[in-house]
N, CA, C and O atoms as a Tripos MOL2 file, in Angstrom:
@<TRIPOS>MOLECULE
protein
  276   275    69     0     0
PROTEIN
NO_CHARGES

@<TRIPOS>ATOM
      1 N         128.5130  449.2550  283.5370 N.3       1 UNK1
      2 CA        128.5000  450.4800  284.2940 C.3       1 UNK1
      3 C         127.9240  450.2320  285.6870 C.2       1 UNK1
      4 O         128.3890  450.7090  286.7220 O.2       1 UNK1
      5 N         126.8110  449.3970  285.5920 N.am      2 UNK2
      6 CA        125.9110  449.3510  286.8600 C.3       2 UNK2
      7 C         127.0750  448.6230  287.6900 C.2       2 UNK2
      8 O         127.5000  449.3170  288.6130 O.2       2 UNK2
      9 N         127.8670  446.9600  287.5020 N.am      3 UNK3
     10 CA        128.5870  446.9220  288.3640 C.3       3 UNK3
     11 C         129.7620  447.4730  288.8270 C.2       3 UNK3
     12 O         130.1670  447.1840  289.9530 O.2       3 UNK3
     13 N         130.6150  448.5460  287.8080 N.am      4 UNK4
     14 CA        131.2830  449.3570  288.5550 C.3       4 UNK4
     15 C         130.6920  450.2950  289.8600 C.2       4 UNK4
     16 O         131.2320  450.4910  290.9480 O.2       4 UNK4
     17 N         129.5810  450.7230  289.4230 N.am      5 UNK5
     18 CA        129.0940  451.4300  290.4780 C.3       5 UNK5
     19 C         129.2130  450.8470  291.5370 C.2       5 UNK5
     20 O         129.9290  451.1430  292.4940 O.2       5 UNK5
     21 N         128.3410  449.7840  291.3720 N.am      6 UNK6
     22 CA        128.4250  448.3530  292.8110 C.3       6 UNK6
     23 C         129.5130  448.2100  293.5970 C.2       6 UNK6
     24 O         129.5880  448.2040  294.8250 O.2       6 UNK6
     25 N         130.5700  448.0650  292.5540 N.am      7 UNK7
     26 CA        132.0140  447.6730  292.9940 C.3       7 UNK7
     27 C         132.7820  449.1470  293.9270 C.2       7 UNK7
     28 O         133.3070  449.1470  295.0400 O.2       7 UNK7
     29 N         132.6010  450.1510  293.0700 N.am      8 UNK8
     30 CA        133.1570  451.6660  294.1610 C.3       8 UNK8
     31 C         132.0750  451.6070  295.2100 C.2       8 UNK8
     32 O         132.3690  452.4560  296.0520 O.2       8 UNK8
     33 N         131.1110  451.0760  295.4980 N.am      9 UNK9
     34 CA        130.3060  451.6740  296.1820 C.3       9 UNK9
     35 C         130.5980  450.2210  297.4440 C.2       9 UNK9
     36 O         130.5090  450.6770  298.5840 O.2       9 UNK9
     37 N         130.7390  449.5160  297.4450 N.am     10 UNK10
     38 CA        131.6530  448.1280  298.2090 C.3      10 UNK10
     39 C         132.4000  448.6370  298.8470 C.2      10 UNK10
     40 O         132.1860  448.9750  300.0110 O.2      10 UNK10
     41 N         133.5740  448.8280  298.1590 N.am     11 UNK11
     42 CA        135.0740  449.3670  298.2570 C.3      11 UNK11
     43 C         134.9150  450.7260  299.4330 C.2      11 UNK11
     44 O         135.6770  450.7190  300.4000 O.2      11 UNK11
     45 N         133.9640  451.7830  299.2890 N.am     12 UNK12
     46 CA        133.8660  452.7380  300.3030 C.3      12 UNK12
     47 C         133.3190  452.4860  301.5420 C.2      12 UNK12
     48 O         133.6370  452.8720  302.6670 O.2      12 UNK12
     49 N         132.3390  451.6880  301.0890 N.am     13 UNK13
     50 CA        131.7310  450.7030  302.5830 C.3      13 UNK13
     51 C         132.8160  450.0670  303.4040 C.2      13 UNK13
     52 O         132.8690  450.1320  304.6320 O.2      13 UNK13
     53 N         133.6990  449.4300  302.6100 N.am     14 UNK14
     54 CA        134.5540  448.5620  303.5380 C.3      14 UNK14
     55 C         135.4420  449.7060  304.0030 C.2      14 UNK14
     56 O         135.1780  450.2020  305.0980 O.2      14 UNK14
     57 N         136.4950  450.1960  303.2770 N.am     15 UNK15
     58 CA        137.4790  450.8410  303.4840 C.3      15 UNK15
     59 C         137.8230  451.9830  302.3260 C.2      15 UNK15
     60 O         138.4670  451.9820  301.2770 O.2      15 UNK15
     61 N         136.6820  453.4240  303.4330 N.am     16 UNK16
     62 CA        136.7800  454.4750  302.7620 C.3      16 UNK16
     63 C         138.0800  455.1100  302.2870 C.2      16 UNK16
     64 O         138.2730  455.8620  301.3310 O.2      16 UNK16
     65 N         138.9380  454.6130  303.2090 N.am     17 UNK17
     66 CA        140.6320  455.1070  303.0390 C.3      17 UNK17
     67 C         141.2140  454.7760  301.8860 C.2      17 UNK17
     68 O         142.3380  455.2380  301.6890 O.2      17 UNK17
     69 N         140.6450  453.9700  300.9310 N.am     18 UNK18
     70 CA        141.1730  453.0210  300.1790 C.3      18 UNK18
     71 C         142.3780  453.7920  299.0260 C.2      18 UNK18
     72 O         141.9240  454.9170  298.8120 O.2      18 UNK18
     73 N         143.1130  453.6920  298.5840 N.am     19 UNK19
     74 CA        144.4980  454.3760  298.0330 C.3      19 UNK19
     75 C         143.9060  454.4030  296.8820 C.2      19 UNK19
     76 O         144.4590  455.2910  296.2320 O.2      19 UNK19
     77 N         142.9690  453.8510  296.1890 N.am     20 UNK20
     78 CA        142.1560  454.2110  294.6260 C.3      20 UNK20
     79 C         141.3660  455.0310  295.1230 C.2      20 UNK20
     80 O         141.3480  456.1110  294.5330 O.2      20 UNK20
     81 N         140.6340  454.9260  296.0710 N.am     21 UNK21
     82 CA        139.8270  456.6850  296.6650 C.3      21 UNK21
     83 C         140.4750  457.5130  296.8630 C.2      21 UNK21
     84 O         139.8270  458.5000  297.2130 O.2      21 UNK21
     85 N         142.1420  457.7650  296.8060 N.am     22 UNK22
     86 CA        142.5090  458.7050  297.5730 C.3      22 UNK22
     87 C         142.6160  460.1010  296.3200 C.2      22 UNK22
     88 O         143.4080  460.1640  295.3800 O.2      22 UNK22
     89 N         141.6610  460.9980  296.6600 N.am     23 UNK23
     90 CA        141.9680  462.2390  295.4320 C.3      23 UNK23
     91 C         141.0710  462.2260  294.9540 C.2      23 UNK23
     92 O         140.6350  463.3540  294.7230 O.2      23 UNK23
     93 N         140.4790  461.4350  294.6370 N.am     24 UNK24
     94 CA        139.0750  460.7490  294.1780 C.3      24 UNK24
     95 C         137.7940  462.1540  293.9360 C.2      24 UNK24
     96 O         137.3080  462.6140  292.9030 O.2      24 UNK24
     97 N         137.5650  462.5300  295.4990 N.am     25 UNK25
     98 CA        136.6860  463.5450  295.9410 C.3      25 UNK25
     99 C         137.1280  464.6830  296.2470 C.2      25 UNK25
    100 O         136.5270  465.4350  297.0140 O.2      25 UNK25
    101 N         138.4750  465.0220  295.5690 N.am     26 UNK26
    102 CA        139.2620  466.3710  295.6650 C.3      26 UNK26
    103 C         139.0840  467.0920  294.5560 C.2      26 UNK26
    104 O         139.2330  466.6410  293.4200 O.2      26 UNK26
    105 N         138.6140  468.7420  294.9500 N.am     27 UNK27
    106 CA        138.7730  469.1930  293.7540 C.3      27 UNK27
    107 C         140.1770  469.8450  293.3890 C.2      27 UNK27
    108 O         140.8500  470.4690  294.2090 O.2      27 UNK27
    109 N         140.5330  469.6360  292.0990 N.am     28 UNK28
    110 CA        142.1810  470.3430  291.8090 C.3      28 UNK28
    111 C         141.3140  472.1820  291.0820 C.2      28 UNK28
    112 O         140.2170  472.5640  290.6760 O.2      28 UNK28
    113 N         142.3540  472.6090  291.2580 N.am     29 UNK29
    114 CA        142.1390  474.2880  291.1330 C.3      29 UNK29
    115 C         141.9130  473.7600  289.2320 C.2      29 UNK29
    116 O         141.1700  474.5590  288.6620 O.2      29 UNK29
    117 N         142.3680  472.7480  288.4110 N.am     30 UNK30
    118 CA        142.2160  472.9440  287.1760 C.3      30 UNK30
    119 C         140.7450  472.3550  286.6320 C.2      30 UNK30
    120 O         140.2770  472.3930  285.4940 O.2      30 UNK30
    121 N         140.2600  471.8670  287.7110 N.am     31 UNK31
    122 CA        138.6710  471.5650  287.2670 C.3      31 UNK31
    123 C         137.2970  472.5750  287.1460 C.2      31 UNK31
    124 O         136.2490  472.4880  286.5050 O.2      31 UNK31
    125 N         137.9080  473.6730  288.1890 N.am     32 UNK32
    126 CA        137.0850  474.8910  287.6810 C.3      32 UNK32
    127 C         137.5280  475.6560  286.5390 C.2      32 UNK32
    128 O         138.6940  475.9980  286.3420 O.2      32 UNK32
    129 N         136.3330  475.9590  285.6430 N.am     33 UNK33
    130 CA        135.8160  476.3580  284.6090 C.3      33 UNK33
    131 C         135.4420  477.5180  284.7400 C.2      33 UNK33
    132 O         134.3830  477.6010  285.3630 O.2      33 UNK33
    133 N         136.1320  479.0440  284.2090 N.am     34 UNK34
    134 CA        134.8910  480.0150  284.6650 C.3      34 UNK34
    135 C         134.2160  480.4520  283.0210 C.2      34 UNK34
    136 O         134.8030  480.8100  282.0000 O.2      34 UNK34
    137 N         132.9480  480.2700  283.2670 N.am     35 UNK35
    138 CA        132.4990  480.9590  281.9030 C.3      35 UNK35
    139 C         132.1400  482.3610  282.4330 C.2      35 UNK35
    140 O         131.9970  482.8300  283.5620 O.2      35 UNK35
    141 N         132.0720  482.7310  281.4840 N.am     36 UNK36
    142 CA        132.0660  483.9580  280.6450 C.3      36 UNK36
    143 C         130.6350  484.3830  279.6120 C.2      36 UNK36
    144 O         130.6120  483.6910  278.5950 O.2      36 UNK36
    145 N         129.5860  485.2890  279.7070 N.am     37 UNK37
    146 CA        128.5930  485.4770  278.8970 C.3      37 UNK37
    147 C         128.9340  486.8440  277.8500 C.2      37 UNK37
    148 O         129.4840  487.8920  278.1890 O.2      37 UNK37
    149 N         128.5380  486.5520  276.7920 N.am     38 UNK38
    150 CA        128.9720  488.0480  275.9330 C.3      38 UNK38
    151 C         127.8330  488.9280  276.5500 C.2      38 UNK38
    152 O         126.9580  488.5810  277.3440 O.2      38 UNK38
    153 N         127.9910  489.7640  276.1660 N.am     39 UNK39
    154 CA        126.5540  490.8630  276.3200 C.3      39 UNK39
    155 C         125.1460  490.1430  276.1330 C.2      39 UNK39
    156 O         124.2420  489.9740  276.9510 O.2      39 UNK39
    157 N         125.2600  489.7370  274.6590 N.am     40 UNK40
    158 CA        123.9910  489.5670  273.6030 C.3      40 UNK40
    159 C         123.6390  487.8550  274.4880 C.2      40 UNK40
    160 O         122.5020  487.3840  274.5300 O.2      40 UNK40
    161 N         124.9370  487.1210  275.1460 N.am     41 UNK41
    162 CA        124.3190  485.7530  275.7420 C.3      41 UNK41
    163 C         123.4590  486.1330  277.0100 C.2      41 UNK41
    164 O         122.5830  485.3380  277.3530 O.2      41 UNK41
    165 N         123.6920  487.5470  277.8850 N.am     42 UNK42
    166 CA        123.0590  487.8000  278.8900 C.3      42 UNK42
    167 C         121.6770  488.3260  278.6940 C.2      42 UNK42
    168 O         120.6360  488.2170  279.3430 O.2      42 UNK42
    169 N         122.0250  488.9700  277.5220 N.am     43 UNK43
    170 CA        120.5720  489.6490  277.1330 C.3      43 UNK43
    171 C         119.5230  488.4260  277.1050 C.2      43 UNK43
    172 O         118.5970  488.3340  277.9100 O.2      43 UNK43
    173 N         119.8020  487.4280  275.9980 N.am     44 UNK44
    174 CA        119.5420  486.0990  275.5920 C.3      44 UNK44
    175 C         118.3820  485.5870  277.2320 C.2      44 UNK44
    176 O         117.1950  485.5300  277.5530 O.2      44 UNK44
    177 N         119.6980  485.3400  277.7770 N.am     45 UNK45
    178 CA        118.6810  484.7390  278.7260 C.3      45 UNK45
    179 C         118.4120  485.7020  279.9160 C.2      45 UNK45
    180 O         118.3010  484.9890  280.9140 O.2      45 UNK45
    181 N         118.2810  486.8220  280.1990 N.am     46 UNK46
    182 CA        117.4250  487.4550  280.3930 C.3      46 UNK46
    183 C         115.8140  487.6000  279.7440 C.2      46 UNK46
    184 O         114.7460  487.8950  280.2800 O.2      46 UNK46
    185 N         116.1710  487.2560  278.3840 N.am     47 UNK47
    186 CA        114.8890  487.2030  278.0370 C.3      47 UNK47
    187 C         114.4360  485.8790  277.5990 C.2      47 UNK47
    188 O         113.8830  485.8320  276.5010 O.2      47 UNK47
    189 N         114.5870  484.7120  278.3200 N.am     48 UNK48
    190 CA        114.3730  483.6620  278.1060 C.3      48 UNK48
    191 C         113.4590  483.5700  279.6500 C.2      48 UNK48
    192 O         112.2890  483.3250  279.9450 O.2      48 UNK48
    193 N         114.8010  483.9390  280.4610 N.am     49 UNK49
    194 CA        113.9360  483.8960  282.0880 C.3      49 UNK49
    195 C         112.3590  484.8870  281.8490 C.2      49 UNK49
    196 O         111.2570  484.3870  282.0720 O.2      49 UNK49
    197 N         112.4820  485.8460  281.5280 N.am     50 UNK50
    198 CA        110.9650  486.5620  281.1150 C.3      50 UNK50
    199 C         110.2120  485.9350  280.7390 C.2      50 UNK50
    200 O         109.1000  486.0470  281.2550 O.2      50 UNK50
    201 N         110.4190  484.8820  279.5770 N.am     51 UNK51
    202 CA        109.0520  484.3480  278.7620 C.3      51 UNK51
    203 C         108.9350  483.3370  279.8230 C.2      51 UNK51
    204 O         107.7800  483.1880  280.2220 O.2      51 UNK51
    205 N         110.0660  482.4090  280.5330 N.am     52 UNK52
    206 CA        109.4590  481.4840  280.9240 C.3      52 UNK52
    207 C         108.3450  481.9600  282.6670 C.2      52 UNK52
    208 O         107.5820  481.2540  283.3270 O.2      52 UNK52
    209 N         108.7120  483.2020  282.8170 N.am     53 UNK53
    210 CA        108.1200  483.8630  283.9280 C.3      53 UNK53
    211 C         106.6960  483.8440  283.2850 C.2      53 UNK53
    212 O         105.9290  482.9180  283.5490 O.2      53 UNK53
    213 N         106.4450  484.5520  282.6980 N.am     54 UNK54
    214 CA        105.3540  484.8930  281.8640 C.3      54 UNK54
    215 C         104.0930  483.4650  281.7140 C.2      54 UNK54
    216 O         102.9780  483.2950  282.2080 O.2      54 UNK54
    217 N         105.0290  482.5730  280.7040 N.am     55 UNK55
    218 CA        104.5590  481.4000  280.8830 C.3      55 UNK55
    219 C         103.9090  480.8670  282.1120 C.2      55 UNK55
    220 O         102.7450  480.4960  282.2660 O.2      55 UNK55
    221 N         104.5710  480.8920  282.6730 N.am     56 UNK56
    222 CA        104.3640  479.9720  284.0990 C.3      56 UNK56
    223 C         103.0710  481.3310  284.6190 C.2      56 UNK56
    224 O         101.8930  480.9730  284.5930 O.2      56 UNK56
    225 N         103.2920  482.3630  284.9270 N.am     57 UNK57
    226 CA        101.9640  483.3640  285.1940 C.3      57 UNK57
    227 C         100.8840  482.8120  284.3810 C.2      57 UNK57
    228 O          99.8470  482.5820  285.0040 O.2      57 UNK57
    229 N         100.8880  482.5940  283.3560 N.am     58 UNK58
    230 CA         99.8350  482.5280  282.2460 C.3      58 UNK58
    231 C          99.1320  481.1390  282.6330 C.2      58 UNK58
    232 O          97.9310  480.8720  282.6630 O.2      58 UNK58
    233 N         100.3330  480.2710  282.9430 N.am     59 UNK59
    234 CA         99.7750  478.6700  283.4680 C.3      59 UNK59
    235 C          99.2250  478.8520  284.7570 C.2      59 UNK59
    236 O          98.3270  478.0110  284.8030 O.2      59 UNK59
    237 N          99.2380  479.3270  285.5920 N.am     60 UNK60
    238 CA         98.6780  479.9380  287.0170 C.3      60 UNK60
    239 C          97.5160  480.5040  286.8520 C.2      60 UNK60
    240 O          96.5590  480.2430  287.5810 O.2      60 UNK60
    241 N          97.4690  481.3730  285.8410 N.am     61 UNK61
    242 CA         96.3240  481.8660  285.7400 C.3      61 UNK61
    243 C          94.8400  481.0390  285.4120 C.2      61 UNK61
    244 O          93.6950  481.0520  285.8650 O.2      61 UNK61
    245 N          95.5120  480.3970  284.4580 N.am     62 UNK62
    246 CA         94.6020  479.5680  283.7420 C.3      62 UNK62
    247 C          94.0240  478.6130  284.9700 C.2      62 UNK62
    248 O          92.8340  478.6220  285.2830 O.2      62 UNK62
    249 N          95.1720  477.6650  285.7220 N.am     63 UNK63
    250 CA         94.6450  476.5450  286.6080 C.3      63 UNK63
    251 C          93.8090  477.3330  287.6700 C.2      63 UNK63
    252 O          92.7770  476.7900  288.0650 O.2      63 UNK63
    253 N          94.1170  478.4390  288.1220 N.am     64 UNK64
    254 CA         93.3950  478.9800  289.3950 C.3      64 UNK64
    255 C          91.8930  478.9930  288.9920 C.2      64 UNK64
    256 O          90.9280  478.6150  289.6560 O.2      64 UNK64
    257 N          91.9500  479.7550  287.1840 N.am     65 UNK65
    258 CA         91.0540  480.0330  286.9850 C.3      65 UNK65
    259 C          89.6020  478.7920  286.7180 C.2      65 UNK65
    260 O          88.4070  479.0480  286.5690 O.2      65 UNK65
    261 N          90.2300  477.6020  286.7370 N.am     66 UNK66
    262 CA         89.9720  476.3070  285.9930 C.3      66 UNK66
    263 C          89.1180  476.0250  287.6930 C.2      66 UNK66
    264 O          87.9210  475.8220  287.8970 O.2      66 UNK66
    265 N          90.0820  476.0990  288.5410 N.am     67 UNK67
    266 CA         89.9590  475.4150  289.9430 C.3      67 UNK67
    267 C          88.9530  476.0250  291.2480 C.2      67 UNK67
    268 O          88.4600  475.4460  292.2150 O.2      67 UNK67
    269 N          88.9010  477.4250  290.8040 N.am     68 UNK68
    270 CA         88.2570  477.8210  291.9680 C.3      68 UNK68
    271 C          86.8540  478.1610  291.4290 C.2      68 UNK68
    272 O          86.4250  479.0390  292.1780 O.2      68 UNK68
    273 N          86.1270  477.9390  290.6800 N.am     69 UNK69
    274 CA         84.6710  477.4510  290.5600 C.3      69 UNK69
    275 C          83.9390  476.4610  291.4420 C.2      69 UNK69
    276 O          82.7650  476.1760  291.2080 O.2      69 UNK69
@<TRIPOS>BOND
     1     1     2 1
     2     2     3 1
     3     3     4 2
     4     3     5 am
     5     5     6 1
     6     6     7 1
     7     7     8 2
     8     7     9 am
     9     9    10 1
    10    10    11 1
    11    11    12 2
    12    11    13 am
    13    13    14 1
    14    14    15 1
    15    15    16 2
    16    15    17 am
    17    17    18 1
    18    18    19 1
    19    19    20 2
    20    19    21 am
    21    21    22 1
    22    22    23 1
    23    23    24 2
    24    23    25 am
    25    25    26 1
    26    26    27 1
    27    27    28 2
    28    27    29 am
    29    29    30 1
    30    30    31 1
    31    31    32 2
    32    31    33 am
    33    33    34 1
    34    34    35 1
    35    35    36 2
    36    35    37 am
    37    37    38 1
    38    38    39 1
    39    39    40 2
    40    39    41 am
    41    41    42 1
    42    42    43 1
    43    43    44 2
    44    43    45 am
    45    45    46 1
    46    46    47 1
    47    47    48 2
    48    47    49 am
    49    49    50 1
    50    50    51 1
    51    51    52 2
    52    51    53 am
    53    53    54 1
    54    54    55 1
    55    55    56 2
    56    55    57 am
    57    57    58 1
    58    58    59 1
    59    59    60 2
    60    59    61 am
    61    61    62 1
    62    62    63 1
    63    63    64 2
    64    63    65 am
    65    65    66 1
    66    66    67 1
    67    67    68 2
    68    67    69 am
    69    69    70 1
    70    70    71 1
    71    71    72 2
    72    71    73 am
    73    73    74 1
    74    74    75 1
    75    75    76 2
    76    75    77 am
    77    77    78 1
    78    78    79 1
    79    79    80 2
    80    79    81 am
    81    81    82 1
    82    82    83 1
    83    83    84 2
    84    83    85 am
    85    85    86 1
    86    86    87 1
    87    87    88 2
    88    87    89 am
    89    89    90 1
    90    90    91 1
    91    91    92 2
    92    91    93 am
    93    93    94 1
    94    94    95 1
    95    95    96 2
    96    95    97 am
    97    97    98 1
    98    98    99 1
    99    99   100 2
   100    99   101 am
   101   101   102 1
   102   102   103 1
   103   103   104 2
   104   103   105 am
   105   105   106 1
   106   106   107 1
   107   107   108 2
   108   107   109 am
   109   109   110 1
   110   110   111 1
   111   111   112 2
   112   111   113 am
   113   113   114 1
   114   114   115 1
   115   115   116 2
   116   115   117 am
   117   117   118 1
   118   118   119 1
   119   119   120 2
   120   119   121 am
   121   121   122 1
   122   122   123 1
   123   123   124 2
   124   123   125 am
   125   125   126 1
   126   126   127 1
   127   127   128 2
   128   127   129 am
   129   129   130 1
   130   130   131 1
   131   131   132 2
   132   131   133 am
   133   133   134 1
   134   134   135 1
   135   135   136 2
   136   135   137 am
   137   137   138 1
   138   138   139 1
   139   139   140 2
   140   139   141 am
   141   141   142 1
   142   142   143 1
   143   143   144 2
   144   143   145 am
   145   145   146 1
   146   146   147 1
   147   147   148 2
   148   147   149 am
   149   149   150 1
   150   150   151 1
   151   151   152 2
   152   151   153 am
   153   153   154 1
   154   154   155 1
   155   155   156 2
   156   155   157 am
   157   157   158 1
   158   158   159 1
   159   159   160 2
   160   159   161 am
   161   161   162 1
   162   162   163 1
   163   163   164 2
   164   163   165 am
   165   165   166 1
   166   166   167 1
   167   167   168 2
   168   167   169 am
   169   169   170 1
   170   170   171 1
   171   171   172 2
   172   171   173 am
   173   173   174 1
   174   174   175 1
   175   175   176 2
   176   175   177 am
   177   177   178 1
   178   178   179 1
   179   179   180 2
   180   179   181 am
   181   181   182 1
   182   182   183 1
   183   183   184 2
   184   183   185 am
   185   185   186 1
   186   186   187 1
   187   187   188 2
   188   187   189 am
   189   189   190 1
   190   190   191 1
   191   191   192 2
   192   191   193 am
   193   193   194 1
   194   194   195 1
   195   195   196 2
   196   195   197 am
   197   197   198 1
   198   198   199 1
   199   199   200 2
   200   199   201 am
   201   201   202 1
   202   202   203 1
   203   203   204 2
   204   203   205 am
   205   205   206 1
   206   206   207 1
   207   207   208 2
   208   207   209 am
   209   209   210 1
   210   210   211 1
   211   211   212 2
   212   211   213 am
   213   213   214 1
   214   214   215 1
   215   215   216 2
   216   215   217 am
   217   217   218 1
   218   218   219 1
   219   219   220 2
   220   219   221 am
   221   221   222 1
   222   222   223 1
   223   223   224 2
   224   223   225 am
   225   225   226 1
   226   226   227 1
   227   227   228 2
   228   227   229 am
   229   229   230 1
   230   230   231 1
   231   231   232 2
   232   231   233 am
   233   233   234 1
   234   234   235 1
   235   235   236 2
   236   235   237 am
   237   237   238 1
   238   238   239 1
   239   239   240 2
   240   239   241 am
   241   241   242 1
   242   242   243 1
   243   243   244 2
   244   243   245 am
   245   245   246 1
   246   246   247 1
   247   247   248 2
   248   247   249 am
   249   249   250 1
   250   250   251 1
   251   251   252 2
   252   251   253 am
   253   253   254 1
   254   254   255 1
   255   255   256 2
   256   255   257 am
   257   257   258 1
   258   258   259 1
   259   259   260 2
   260   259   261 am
   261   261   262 1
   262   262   263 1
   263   263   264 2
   264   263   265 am
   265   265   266 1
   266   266   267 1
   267   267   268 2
   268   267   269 am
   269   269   270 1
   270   270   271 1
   271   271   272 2
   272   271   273 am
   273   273   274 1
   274   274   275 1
   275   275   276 2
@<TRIPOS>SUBSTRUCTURE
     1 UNK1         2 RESIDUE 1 A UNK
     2 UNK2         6 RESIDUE 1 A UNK
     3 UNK3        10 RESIDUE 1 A UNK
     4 UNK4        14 RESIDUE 1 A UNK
     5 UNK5        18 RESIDUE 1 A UNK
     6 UNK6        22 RESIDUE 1 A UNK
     7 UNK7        26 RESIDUE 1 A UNK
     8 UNK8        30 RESIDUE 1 A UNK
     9 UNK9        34 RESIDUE 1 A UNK
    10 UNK10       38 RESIDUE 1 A UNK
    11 UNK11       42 RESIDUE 1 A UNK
    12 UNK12       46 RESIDUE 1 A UNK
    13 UNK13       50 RESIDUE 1 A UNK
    14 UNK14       54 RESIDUE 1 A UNK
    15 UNK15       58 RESIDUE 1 A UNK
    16 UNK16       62 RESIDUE 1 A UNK
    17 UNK17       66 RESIDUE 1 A UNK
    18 UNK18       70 RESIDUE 1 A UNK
    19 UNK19       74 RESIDUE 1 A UNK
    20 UNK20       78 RESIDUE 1 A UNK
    21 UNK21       82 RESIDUE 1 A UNK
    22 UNK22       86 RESIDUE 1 A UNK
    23 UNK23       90 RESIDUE 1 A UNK
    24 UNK24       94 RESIDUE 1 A UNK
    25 UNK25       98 RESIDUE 1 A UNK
    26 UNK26      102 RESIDUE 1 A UNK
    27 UNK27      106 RESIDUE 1 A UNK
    28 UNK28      110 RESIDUE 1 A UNK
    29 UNK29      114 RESIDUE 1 A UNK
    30 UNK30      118 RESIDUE 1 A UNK
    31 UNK31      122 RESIDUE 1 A UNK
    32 UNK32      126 RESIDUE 1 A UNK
    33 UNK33      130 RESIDUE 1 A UNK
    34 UNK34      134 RESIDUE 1 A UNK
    35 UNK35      138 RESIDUE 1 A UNK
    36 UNK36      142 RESIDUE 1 A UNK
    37 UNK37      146 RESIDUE 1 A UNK
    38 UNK38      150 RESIDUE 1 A UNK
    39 UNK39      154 RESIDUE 1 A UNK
    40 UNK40      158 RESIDUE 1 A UNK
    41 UNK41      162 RESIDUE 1 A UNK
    42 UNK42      166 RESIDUE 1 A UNK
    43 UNK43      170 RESIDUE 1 A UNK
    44 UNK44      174 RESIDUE 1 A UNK
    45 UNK45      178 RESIDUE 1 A UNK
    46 UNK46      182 RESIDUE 1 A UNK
    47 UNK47      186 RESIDUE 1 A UNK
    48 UNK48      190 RESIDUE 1 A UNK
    49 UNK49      194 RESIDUE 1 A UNK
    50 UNK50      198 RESIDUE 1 A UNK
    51 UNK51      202 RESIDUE 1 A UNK
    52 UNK52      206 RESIDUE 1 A UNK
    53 UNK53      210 RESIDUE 1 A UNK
    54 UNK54      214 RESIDUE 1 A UNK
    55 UNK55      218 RESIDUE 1 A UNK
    56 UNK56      222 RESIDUE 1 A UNK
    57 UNK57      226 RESIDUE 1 A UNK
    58 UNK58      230 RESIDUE 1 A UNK
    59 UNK59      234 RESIDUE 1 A UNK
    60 UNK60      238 RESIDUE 1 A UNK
    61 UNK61      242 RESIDUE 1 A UNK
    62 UNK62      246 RESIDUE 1 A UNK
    63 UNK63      250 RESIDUE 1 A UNK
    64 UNK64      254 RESIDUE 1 A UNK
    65 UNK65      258 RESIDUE 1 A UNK
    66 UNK66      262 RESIDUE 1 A UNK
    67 UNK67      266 RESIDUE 1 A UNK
    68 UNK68      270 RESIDUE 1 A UNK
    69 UNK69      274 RESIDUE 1 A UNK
């Protein structure tokens, strides 16, 4: 894997034009994906973003409280 990388990453250095690059960095209209959430998946993480809000308040609280003594 690592020397393919090496090797495309050569190949653009020398000659970005190269006819195996060509399309390469194009997106086609069939690579977008649109999802879709049901109700109950929005709810979901709506209340996922909450706890982790919460969390993170609760961790704030604590270090401020730890730190400013």
């Amino acid at each position: 894997m690592l020397a393919c990388c090496i090797i495309h990453n050569h190949i653009m250095g020398v000659d970005p034009n190269d006819l195996l690059n060509k399309g390469l960095y194009e997106e086609s209209e069939s690579n977008f994906i649109i999802l879709t959430l049901t109700e109950r998946e929005e709810r979901e993480e709506e209340e996922n973003g909450l706890l982790r809000e919460e969390i993170a308040q609760t961790m704030w609280t604590d270090y401020m409280a730890r730190n400013i003594r």
